[in-house]
LUMFI-293498 format. One record per residue (C-alpha): residue in one letter; x, y, z. Coordinates in steps of 0.1 Angstrom, whole numbers, padded with zeros to 4 digits, always signed. Example, Ala and Ser with C-alpha at 12.3 -4.5 7.8 and 13.67 -1.06 7.14 Angstrom:
BEGIN
A+0123-0045+0078 S+0137-0011+0071 
***
This chain:
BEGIN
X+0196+0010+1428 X+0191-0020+1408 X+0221-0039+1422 X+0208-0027+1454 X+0171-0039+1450 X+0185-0077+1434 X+0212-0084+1468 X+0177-0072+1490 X+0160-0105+1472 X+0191-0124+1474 X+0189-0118+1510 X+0154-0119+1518 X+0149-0156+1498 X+0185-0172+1512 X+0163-0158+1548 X+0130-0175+1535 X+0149-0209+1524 X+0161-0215+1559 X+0131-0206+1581 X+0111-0232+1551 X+0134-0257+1558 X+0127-0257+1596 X+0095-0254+1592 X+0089-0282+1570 X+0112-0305+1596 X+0094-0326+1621 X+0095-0320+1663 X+0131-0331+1679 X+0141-0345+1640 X+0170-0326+1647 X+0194-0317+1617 X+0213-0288+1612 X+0215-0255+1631 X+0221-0219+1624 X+0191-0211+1604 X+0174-0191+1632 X+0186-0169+1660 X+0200-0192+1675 X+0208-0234+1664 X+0185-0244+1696 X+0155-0244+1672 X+0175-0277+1662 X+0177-0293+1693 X+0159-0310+1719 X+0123-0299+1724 X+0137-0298+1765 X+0169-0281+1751 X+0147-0256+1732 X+0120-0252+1770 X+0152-0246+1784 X+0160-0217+1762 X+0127-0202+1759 X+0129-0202+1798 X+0159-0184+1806 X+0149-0159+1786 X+0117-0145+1803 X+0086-0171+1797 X+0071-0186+1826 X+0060-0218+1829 X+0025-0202+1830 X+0026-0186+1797 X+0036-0219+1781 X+0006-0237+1792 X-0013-0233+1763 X+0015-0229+1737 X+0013-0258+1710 X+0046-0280+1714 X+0049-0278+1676 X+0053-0237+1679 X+0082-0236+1700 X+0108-0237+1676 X+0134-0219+1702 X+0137-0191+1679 X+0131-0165+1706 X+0159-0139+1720 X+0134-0123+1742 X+0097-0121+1756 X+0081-0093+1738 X+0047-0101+1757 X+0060-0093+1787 X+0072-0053+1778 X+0039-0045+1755 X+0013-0040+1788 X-0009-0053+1770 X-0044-0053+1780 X-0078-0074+1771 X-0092-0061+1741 X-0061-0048+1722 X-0047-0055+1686 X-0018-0074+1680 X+0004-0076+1651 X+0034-0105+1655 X+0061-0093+1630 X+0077-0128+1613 X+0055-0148+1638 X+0070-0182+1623 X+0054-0210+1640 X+0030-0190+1659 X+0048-0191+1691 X+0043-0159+1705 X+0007-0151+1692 X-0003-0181+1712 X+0015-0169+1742 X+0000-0137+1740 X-0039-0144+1732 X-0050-0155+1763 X-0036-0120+1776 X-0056-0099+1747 X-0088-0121+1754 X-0118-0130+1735 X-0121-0096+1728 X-0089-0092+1717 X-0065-0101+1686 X-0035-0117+1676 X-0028-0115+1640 X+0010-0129+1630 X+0029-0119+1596 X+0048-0142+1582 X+0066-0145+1545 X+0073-0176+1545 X+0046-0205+1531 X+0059-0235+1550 X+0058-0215+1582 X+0022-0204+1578 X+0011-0237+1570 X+0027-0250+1606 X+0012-0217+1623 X-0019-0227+1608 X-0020-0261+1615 X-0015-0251+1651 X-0043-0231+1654 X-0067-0264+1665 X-0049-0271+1691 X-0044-0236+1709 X-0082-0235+1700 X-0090-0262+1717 X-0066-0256+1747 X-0080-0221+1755 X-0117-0221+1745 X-0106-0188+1721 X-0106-0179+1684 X-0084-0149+1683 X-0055-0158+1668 X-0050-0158+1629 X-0021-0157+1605 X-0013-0144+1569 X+0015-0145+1541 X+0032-0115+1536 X+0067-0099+1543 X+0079-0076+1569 X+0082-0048+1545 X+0050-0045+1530 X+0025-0059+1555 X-0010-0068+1548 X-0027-0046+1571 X-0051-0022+1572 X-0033+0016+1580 X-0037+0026+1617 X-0058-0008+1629 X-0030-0022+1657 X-0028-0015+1694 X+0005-0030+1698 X+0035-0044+1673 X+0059-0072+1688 X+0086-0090+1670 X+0111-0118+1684 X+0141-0120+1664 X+0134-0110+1635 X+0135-0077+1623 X+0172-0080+1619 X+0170-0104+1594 X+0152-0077+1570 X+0174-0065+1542 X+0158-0032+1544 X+0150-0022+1584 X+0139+0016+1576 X+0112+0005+1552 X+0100-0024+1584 X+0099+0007+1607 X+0079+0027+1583 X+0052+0000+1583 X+0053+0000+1620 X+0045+0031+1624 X+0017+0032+1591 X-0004-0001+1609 X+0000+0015+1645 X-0033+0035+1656 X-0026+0070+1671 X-0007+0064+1709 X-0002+0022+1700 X+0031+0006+1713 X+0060-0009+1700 X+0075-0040+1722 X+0103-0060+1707 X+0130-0079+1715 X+0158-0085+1686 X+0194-0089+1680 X+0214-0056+1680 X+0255-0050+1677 X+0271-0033+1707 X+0301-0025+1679 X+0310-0033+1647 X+0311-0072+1637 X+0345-0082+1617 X+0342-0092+1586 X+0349-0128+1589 X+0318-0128+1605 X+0295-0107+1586 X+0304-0129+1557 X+0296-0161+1571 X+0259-0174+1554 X+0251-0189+1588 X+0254-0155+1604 X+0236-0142+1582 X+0203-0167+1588 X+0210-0164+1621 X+0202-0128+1626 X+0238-0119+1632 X+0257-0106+1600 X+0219-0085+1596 X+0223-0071+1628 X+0227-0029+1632 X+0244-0012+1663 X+0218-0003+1690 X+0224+0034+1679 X+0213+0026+1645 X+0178+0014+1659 X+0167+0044+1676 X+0175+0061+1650 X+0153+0040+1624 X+0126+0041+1649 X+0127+0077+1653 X+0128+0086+1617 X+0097+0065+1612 X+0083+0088+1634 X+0080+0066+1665 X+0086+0086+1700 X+0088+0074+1737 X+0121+0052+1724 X+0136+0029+1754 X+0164+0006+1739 X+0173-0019+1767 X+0200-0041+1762 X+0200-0080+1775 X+0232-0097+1779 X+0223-0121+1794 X+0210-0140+1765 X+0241-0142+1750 X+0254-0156+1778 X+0228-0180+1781 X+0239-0194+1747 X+0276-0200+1756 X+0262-0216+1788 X+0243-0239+1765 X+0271-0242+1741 X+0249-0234+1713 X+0269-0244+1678 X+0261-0210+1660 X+0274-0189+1685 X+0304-0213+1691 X+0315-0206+1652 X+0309-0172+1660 X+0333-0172+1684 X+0363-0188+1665 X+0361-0160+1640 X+0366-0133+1668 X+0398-0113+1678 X+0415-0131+1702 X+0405-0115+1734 X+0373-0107+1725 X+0336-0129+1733 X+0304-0123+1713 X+0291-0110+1741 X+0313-0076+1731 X+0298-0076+1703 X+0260-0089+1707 X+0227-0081+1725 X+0193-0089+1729 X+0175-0057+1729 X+0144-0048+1743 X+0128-0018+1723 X+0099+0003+1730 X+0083+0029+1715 X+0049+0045+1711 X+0029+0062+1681 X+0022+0098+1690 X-0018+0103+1697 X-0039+0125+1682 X-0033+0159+1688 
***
């Protein structure tokens, strides 16, 4: 258990170190890649449009999104499965830059909130410090932020309409624990919409292994099985698992550096497109009897 509970920190800090490390670099600086879901958060800020585009957000939802929170760390547009309606709750699993809780709080309203979770510091502070201008782009003040991690969120039992996530919960050394939090902060009948990286079959080992991978919500990544399963056991119901293809593709189109490594360490034969998915997941809280 001990050995078990020190490789979970291992893990979770070797996560936190990379995201800090983006967030601390400045727009279109370039530098590295592979410390996200994909290495386009280390690319153009058009490369990294490009990206966020293919994958689901309109050009409309973007309006009011602060250049400085699109990081291109997306691998799907959780927004767009939660139906969410004025008025509602919402909790942004690892919201990073604050990306998506900007997308979304025009959508929830004035009356509405976005709250995003993040664990790491240097992330918050960017979230934070794009707060003025979504403010000052939308006429609202819905949209907050605090430090904590997946696991142990700091929020209130049963106080959320709706949980989203982008890419993130696979990164989570312990996923059944993140599912039992869902479920805790979700009122009676609230939703689940997330989109994360899921396995279609078993990754080889040369790929597990590799730390890039491993930041890069790959080597972290559970069969799509394995989800419903976690989801279920938390005690979530209504589970629809859709799986997207088509973002994978969308990185070999762009020739995205991560994926390309990826690729070198498969069987020959083989694409990581037989291997990965974005997946859609949706789920609901049961209501009160």
């Amino acid at each position: 258990m001990e050995t078990r509970a020190r490789n979970e920190d291992e893990v979770r800090e070797l996560v936190r170190e990379g995201y800090a490390e983006l967030a601390r670099r400045e727009p279109d600086s370039g530098g590295g890649g592979g410390c996200c879901c994909s290495s386009s958060a280390a690319s153009s800020r058009a490369n990294r449009v490009d990206l966020i585009e293919r994958i689901g957000y309109s050009p409309e939802e973007l309006r009011d999104v602060p250049e400085e929170a699109m990081l291109g760390l997306s691998c799907g547009n959780p927004g767009a499965i939660a139906a969410l309606q004025p008025g509602e709750v919402v909790l942004d699993l690892g919201a990073g830059a604050g990306f998506d809780c900007f997308v979304i709080g025009p959508r929830v309203g004035a009356q509405g909130r976005a709250i995003g979770v993040d664990m790491t510091p240097d992330m918050l502070t960017r979230s934070r410090r794009n707060l003025a201008k979504y403010r000052e782009r939308t006429g609202l003040d819905n949209v907050e932020f605090r430090l904590g991690e997946i696991e142990h969120l700091p929020i209130p039992d049963a106080s959320v309409d709706v949980v989203i996530s982008n890419c993130v919960i696979n990164l989570s050394p312990d996923k059944p624990q993140v599912w039992s939090e869902i479920a805790r902060v979700l009122r009676p009948g609230g939703r689940v919409a997330i989109s994360d990286i899921a396995l279609l079959r078993p990754l080889p080992e040369g790929v597990r292994h590799m730390m890039e991978a491993l930041v890069g919500c790959v080597a972290g990544a559970v069969e799509v099985g394995e989800v419903e399963r976690m989801a279920r056991a938390a005690g979530l119901e209504q589970i629809e698992l859709r799986p997207k293809p088509e973002y994978v593709a969308t990185l070999r189109e762009m020739s995205d550096p991560l994926y390309r490594r990826i690729a070198a360490e498969l069987p020959e034969g083989t694409t990581a497109a037989d291997y990965l998915t974005s997946l859609d997941i949706r789920a609901r809280k049961a209501p009160v009897a």
